[in-house]
C-alpha positions as CSV (number, residue, x, y, z in Angstrom):
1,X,-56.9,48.0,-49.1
2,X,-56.6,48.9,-45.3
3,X,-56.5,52.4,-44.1
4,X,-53.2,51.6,-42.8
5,X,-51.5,48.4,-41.1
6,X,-52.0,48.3,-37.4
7,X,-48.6,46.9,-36.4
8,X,-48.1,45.2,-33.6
9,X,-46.7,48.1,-31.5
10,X,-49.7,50.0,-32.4
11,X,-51.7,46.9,-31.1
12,X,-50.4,46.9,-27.9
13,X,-51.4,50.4,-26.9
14,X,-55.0,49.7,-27.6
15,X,-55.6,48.4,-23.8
16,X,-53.5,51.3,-22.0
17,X,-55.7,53.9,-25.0
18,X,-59.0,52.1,-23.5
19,X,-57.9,52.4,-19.7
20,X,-56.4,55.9,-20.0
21,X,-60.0,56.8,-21.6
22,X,-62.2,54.7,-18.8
23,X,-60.0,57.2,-16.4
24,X,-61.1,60.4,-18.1
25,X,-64.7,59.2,-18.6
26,X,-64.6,58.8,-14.8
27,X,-62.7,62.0,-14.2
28,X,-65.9,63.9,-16.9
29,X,-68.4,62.7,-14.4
30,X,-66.4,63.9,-11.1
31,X,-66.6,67.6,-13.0
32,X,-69.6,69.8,-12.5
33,X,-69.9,71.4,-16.4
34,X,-68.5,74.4,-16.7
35,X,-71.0,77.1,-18.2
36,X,-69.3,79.6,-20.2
37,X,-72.0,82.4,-19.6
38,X,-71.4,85.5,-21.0
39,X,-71.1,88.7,-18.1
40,X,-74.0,89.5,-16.1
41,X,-76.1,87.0,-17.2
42,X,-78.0,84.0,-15.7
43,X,-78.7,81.1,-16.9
44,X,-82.1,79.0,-15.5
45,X,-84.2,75.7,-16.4
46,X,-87.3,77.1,-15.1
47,X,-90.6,77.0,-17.2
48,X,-91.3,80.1,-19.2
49,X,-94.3,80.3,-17.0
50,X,-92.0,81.1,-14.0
51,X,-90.1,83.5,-15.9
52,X,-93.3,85.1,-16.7
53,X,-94.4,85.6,-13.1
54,X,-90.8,87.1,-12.1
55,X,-91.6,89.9,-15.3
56,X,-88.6,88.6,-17.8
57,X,-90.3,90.3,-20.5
58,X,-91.0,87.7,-23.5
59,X,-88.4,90.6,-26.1
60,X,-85.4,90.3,-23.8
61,X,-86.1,86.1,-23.8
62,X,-85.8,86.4,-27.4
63,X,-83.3,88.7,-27.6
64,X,-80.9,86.1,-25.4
65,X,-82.4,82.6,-26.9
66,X,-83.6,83.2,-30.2
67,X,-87.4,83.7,-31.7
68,X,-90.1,82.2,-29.6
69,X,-91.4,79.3,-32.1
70,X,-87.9,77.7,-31.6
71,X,-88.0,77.7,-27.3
72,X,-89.2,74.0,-27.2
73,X,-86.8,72.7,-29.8
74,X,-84.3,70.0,-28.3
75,X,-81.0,71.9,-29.5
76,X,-82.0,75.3,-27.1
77,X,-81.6,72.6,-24.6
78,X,-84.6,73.9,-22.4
79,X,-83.0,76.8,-20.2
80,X,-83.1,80.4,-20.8
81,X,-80.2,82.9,-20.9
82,X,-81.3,86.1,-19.3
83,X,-80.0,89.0,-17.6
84,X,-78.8,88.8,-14.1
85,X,-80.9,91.5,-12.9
86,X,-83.9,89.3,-13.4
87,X,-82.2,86.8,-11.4
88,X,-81.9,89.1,-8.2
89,X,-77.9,90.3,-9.0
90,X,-77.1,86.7,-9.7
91,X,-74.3,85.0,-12.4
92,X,-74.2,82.0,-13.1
93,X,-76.6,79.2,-13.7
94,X,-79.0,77.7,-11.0
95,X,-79.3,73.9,-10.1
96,X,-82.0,73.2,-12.9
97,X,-80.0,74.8,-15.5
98,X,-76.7,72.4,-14.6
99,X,-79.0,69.7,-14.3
100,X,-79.7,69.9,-18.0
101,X,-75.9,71.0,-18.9
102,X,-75.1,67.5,-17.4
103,X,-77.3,65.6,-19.9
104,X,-76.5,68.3,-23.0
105,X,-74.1,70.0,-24.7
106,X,-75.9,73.3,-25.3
107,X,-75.1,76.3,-27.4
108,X,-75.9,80.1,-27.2
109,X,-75.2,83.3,-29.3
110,X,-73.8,85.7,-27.6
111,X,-76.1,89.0,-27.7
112,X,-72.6,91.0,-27.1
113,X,-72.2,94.4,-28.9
114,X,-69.2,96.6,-29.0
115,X,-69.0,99.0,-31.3
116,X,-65.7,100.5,-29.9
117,X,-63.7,97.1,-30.4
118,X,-66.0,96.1,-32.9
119,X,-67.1,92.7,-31.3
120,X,-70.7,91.3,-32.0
121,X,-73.0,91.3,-34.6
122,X,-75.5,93.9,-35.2
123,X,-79.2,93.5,-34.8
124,X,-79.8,91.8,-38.3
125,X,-76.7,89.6,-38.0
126,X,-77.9,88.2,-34.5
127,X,-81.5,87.0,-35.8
128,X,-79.3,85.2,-38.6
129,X,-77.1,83.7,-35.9
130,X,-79.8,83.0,-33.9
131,X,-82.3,81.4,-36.6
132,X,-79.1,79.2,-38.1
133,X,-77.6,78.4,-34.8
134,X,-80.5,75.4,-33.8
135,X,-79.9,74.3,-37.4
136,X,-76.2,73.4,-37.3
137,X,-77.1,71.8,-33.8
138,X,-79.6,69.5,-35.7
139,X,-76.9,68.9,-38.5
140,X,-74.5,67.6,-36.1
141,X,-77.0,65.8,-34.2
142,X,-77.8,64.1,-37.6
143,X,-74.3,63.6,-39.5
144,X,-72.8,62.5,-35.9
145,X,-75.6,61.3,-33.6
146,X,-75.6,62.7,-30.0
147,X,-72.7,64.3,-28.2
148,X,-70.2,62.7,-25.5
149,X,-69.4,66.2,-24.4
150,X,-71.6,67.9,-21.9
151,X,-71.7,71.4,-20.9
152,X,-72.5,75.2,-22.8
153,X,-71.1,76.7,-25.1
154,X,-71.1,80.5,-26.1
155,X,-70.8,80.9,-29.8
156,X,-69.8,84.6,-29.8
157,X,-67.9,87.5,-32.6
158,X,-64.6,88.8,-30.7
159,X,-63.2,92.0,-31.0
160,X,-60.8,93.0,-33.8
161,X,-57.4,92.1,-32.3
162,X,-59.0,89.2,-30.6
163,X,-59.9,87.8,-34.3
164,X,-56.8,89.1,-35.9
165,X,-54.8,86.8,-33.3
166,X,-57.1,84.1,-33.6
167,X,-56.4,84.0,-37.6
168,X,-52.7,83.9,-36.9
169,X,-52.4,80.8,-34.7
170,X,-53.9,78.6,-38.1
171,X,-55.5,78.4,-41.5
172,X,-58.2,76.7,-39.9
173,X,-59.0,80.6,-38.3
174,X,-60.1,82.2,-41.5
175,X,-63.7,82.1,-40.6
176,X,-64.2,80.6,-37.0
177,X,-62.4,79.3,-34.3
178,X,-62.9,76.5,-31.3
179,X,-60.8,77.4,-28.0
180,X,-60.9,76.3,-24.8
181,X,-61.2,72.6,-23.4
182,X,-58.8,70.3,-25.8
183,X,-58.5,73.5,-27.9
184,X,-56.0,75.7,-26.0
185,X,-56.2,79.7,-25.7
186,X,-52.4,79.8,-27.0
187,X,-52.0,82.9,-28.6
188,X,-55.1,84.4,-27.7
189,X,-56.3,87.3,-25.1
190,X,-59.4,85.4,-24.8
191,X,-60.5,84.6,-21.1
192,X,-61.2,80.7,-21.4
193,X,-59.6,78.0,-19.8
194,X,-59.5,74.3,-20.4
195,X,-63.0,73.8,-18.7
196,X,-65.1,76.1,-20.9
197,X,-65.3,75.9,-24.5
198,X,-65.9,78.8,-27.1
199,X,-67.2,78.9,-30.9
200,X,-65.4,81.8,-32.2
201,X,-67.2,83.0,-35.0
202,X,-64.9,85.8,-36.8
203,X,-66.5,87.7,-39.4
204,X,-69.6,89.9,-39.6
205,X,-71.3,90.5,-43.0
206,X,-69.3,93.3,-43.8
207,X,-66.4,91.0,-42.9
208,X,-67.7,88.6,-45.1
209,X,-67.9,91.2,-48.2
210,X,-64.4,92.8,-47.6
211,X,-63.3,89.1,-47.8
212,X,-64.8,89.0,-51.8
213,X,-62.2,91.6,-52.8
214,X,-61.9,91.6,-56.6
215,X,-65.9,89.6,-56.6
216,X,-68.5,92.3,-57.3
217,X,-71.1,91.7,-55.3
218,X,-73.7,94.6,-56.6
219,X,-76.9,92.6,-55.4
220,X,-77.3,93.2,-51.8
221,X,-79.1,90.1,-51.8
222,X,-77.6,87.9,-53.3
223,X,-74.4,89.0,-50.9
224,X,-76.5,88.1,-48.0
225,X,-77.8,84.8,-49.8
226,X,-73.9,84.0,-50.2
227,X,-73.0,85.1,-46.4
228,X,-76.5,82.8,-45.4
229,X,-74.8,80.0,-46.9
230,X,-71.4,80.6,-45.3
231,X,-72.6,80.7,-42.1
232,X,-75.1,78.1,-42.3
233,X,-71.6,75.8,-43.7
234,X,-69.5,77.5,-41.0
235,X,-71.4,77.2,-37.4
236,X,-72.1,73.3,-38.6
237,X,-68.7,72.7,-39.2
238,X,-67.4,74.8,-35.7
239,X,-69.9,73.2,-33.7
240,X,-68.5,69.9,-35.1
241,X,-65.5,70.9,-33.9
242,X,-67.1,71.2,-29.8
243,X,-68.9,67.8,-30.6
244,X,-66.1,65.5,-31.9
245,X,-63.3,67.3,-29.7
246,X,-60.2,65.2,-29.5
247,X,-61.9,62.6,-31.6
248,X,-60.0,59.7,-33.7
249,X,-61.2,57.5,-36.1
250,X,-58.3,55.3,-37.2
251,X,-56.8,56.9,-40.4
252,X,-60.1,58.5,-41.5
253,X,-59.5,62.6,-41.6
254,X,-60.9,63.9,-38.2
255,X,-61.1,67.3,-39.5
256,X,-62.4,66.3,-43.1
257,X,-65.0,64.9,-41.8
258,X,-66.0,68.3,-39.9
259,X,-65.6,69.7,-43.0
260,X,-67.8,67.2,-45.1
261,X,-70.6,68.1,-42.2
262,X,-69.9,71.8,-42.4
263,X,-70.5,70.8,-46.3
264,X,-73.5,69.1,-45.9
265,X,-75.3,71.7,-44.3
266,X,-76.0,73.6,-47.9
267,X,-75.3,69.8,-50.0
268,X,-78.2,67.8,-48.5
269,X,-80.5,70.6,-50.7
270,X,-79.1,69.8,-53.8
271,X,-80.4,66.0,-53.9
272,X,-82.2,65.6,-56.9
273,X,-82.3,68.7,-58.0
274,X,-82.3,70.0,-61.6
275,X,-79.5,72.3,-62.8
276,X,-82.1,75.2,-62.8
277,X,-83.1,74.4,-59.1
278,X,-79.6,74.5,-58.2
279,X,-78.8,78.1,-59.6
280,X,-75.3,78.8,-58.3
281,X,-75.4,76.8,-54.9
282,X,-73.2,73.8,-55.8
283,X,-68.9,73.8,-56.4
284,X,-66.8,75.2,-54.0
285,X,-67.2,72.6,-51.4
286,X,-64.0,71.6,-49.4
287,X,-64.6,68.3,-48.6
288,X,-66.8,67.2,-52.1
289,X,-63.5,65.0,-53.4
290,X,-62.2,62.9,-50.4
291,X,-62.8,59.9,-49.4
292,X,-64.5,60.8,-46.3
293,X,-66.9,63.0,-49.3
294,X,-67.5,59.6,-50.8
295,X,-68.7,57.5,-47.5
296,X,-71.0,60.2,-47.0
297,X,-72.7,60.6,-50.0
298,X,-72.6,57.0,-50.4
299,X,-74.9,56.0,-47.4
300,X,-76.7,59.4,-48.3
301,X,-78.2,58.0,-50.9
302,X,-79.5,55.3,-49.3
303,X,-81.0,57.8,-46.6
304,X,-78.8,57.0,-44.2
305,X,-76.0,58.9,-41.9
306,X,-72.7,57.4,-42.1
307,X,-70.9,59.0,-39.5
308,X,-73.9,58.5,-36.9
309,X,-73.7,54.9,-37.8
310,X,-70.4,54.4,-38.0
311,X,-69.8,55.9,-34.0
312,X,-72.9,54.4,-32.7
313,X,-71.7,51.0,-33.5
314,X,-68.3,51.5,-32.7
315,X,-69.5,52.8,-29.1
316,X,-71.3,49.6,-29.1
317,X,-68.8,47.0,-30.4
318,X,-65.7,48.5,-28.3
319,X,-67.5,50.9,-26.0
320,X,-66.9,54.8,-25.6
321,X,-62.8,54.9,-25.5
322,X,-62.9,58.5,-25.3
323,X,-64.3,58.1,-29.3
324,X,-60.4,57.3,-30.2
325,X,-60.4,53.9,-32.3
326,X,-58.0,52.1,-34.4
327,X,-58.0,51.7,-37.8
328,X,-58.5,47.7,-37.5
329,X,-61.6,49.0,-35.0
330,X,-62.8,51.3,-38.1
331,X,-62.6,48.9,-41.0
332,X,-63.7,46.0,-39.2
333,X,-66.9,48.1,-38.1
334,X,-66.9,49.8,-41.5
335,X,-67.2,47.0,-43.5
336,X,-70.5,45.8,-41.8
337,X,-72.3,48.7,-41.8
338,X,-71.8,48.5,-46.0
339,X,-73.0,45.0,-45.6
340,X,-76.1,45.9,-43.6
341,X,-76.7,49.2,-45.9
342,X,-76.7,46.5,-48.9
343,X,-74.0,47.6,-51.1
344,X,-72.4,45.6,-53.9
345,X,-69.1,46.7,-53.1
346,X,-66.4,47.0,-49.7
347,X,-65.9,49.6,-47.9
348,X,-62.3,48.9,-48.6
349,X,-63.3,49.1,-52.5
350,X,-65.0,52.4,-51.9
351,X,-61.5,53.9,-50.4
352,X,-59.2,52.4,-53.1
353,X,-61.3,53.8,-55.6
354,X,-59.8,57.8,-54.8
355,X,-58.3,59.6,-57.4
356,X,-57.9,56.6,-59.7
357,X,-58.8,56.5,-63.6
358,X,-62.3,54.6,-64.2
359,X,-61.8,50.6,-65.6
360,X,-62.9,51.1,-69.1
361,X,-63.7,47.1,-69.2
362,X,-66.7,48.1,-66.6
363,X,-68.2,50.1,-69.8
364,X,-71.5,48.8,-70.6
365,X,-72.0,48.2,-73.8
366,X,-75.2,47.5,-75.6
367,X,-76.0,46.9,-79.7
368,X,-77.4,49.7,-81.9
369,X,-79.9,47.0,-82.8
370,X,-83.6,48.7,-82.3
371,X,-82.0,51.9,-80.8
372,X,-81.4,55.3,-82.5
373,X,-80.5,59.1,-80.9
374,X,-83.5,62.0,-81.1
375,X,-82.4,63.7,-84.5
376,X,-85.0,65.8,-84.3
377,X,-83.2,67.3,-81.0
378,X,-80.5,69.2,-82.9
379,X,-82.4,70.0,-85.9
380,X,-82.8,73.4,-87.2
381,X,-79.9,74.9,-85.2
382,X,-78.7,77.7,-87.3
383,X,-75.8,77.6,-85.7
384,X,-75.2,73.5,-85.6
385,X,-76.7,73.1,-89.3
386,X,-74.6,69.3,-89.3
387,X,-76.2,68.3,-85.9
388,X,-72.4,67.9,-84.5
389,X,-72.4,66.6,-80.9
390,X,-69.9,65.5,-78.1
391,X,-70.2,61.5,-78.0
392,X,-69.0,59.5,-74.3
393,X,-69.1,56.4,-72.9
394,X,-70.5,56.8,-69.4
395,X,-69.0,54.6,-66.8
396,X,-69.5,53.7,-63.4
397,X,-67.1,54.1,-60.9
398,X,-67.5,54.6,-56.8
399,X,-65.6,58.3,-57.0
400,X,-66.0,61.2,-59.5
401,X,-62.5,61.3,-61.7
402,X,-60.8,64.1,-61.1
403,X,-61.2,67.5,-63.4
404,X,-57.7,66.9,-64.6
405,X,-57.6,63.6,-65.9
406,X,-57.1,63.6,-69.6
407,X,-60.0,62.4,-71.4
408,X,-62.2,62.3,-68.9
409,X,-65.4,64.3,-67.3
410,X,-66.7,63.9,-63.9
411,X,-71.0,63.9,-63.5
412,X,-71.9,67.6,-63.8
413,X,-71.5,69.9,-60.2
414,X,-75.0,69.5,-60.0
415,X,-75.5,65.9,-59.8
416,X,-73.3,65.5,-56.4
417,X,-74.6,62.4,-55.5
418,X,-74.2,58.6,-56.9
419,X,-77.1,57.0,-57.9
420,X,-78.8,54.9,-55.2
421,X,-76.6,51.6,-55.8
422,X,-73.3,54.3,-54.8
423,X,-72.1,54.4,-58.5
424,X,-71.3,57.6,-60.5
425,X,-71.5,58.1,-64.2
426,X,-68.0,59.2,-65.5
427,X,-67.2,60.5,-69.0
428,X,-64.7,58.9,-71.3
429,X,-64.7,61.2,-74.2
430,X,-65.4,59.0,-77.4
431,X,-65.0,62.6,-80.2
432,X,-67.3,64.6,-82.0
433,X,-69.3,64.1,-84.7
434,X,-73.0,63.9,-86.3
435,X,-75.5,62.6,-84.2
436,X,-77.2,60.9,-86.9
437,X,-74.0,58.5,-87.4
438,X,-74.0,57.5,-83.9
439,X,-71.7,57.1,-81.5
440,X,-67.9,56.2,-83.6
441,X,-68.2,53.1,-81.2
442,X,-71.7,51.7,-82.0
443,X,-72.9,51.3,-78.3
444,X,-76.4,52.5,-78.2
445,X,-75.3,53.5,-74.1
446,X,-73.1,55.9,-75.3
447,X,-74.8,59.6,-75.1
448,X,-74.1,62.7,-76.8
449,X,-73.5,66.0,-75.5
450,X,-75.5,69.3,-77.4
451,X,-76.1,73.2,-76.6
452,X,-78.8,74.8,-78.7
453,X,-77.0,77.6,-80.5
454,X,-73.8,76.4,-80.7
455,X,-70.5,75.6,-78.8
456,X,-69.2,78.2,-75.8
457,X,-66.2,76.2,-76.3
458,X,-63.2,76.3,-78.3
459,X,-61.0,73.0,-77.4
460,X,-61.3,69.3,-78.2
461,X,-64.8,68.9,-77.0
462,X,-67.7,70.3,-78.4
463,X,-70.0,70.3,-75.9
464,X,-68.4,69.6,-72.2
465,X,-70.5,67.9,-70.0
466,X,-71.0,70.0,-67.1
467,X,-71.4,73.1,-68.9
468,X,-74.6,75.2,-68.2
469,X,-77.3,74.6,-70.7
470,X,-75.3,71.7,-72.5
471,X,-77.8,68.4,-72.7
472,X,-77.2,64.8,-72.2
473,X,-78.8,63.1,-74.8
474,X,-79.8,59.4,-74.7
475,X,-80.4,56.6,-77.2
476,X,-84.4,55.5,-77.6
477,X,-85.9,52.3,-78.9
478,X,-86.4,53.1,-82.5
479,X,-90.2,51.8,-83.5
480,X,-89.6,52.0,-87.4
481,X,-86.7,49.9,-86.9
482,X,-84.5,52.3,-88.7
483,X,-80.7,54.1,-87.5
């Protein structure tokens, strides 16, 4: 099933698209980048060396780029932001530092504090920005492969009616913002222009805890463990926004995708991990049930980046095009990189699949014949004295079902990925009853669901699967030959 039908109308804009975007690739190189440096600073490419001998002292470096050990990473870019008095009076950037800026996109926090407008983040809060910032650089870098945009970026907190207008314009301004270049300033009292380009990042810590109204947070840590996360999740996905710009992949989601990488950021650590490992890191991702979720995850598991891929080749098949292609462009490009990756099923396939009820036909079903299911598990549960369980057929299927489908269980939150051949284990519920009389279907490959101490439920199901400290237990080959 295509994305959508190109039509012939559409067809014929593809050749004005390609020379409009051939124009503004030649119009991007005419244009020196545009640095958006925040005041009174300079911004250099010399060696730290240099900077050593003009006395920038190694604590105001820091302060402006970030702890030391990180200097040499690609994603500082290799230039320091300092302040202009080290620089004789200057603003501005020298010819080493724009040298770079034409070969990079490179971001900064800004050190900014005002405690008057309340704009900034404290001391604490700037070491967090500072220590994530490099990582949601790398993330993009990994989910999207290198950036067609070149310049810097300051990835700064604005003051309070600065943020409270920049939450107004959109929903997407809850917790950050893009303006500038193909973002506009409409609306906004913030000095940028088309040119420069700003990450907006709107709340503070506190921010983030007056935003949990009604959640009581009385572990300082774990509210900063939480905020951690957000921000990790947030400057990925903002940053995202700077690197794709005005982006177009045929009828994939532009902006899901940014927010399946601002996902990723905190779901790439929950790869086989056990429910206990997980704690409460996994759910609340936005992007976990589309079908730009699923192309992800799928290549994920084969250790691979889709959406790197999936631009590097069309760059290469169809050239840059300002990274705006056509949904024929996308499938056709698609559908070899899930040949190459060495998947059983389409790319098409994968995107039918959405929101649709598992084909019970694909059940697998296997005899009872030599098999039999641990007794000895739900033995001696004073509160389970009949051994009752929760019996399902698992089945395959390329997407989760979703939670509202009647009769059926998606794979627990923990287990976010398919296994390696892309497929996920779905749950048609078969009933309850004792484990020692098997599943009421006879297929050894159905498994049964069990809690020591009893149920934590009170519908239909016993034993949900999902549910914290409810098991999964499998059929083994039975040596005495006996059910």
């Amino acid at each position: 099933m295509k994305l959508a039908a190109v039509t012939a109308a559409a067809a014929g804009l593809i050749k004005p698209l390609e020379a409009l975007a051939a124009h503004d690739r030649t119009k991007e190189s005419e244009i020196e980048p545009q640095p958006d440096l925040p005041p009174e600073t300079f911004l250099t490419g010399e060696s730290l060396w240099v900077l050593r001998l003009k006395g920038v002292p190694t604590s105001v470096l820091e302060t402006y780029n970030g702890p030391q050990i990180g200097w040499d990473l690609p994603e500082r870019g290799g230039v320091f932001l300092m302040p202009s008095k080290y620089a004789g009076g200057k603003e501005g950037a020298d010819s080493s530092a724009m040298a770079r800026l034409r070969e990079k996109l490179v971001f900064r926090v800004d050190v900014g504090r005002d405690e008057v407008n309340d704009s900034g983040w404290d001391e604490n809060e700037l070491k967090l920005m500072q220590l994530l910032l490099p990582q949601a650089i790398r993330r993009n870098r990994e989910f999207l492969g290198e950036s067609r945009w070149r310049g810097f970026v300051r990835v700064l907190r604005p003051t309070l009616e600065e943020r409270k207008k920049l939450r107004e314009q959109s929903d997407e301004g809850l917790g950050g913002k893009v303006t500038g270049g193909a973002f506009g300033c409409a609306g906004s009292s913030l000095d940028c222009s088309e040119e420069t380009v700003r990450v907006n990042i709107l709340y503070s810590l506190a921010d983030y805890a007056a935003l949990l109204t009604g959640i009581v947070v009385d572990d300082p840590e774990k509210l900063m463990a939480m905020y951690v996360r957000e921000m990790r999740d947030l400057l990925a996905h903002e940053i995202g926004h700077a690197w794709l710009r005005g982006a177009k992949f045929g009828s994939l989601d532009t902006h899901t995708i940014i927010y399946v990488l601002g996902d990723s950021a905190t779901l790439i650590s929950l790869i086989g991990k056990t429910p206990e490992e997980v704690g409460g890191v996994e759910g609340g991702f936005s992007g976990t049930n589309k079908p730009e979720m699923l192309l992800w995850k799928a290549f994920k598991m084969k250790v691979r980046e889709f959406y790197a891929e999936l631009i590097a080749e069309l760059e290469k098949r169809h050239g840059e095009m300002g990274m705006i292609y056509t949904d024929e462009q996308v499938e056709s490009t698609a559908r070899y990189l899930f040949r190459r990756a060495g998947f059983k099923f389409s790319f098409e396939e994968l995107m039918g699949s959405f929101g649709k009820v598992p084909d019970e036909s694909e059940i697998p079903i296997r005899s009872m014949r030599g098999y039999a299911y641990p007794i000895e598990k739900v033995a001696n549960d004073q509160y389970n004295p009949d051994g009752m369980v929760s019996w399902w057929a698992e089945v395959p299927s390329l997407a989760p079902v979703l939670f509202e489908t009647k009769g059926w269980l998606p794979p627990p939150m923990w287990q976010q990925f398919p296994d390696i051949d892309g497929y996920y284990r779905n749950y048609k519920f078969l009933g309850n009853g004792k484990i020692g009389g098997g599943p009421p279907n006879g297929n050894s490959l159905a498994v049964a669901t069990w809690m020591k101490g009893g149920s934590l439920t009170g519908g239909e199901t016993l034993f949900p699967v999902g549910m914290r400290g409810v098991e999964i237990l499998r059929a083994h080959e039975n040596l005495t030959g006996s059910r």
